[in-house]
C-alpha positions in Angstrom: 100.0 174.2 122.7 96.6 174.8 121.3 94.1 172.5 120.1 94.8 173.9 116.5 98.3 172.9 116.8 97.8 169.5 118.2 95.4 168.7 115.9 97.8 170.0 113.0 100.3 168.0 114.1 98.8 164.6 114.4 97.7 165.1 111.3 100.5 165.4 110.1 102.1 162.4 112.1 99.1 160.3 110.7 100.0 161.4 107.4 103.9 160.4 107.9 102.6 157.1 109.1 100.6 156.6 106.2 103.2 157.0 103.6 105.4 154.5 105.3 103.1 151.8 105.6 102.4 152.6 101.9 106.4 152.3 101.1 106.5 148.9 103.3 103.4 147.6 101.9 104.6 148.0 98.2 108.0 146.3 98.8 106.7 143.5 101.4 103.6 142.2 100.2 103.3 140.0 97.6 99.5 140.1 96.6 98.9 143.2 94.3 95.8 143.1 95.1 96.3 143.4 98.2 99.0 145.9 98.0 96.7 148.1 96.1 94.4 147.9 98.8 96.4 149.1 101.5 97.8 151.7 99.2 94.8 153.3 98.4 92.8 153.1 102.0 95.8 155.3 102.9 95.8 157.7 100.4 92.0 158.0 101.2 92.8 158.6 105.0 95.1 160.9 103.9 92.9 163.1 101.6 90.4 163.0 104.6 92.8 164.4 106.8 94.3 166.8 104.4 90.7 167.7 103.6 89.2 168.1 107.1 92.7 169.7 109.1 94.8 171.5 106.5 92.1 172.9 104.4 89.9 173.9 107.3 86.6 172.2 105.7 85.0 171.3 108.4 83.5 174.8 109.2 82.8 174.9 106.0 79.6 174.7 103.8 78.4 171.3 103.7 78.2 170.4 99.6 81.8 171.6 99.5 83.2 169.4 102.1 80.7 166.6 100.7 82.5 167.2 97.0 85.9 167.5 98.3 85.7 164.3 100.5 84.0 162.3 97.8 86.7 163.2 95.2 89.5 161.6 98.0 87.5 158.4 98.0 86.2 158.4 94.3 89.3 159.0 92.4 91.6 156.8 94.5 89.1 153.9 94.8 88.4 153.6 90.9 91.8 154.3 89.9 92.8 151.2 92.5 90.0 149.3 90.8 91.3 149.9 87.3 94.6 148.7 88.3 93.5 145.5 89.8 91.0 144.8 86.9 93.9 145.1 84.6 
């Protein structure tokens, strides 16, 4: 198996992971604060990931992998904010 395929994979294992916990947390926890949290720390992780592994950015020039990787934790983060403040 080559390192392209491993890394592909657990990737994609992460990104399986991720998604559960963010089912679990929504039905589990109590806080919505706190559920918010978790939720959107994961979908961050995940836009990372799908960023850096699926869209092959990290070869890539730097101010586009800077813009991409921003917008994953921007967006996420103030729409989580919104929500809470709300």
């Amino acid at each position: 198996m080559s390192t392209l395929t491993f890394k592909a994979t657990g990737s994609w294992l992460l990104l399986i992971a991720l998604t559960l916990l963010s089912v679990a947390a929504s039905e589990s926890v109590r806080n919505p604060a706190v559920m918010i949290l978790i939720v959107v720390l994961a979908v961050i992780i995940k836009g990372q990931s799908i960023v850096d592994v699926f869209m092959g950015l990290q070869s890539a020039p730097a101010l586009w992998r800077r813009l991409l990787l921003s917008y994953v934790i921007v967006v996420p983060a103030t729409i989580g904010a919104v929500i809470v403040w709300l």
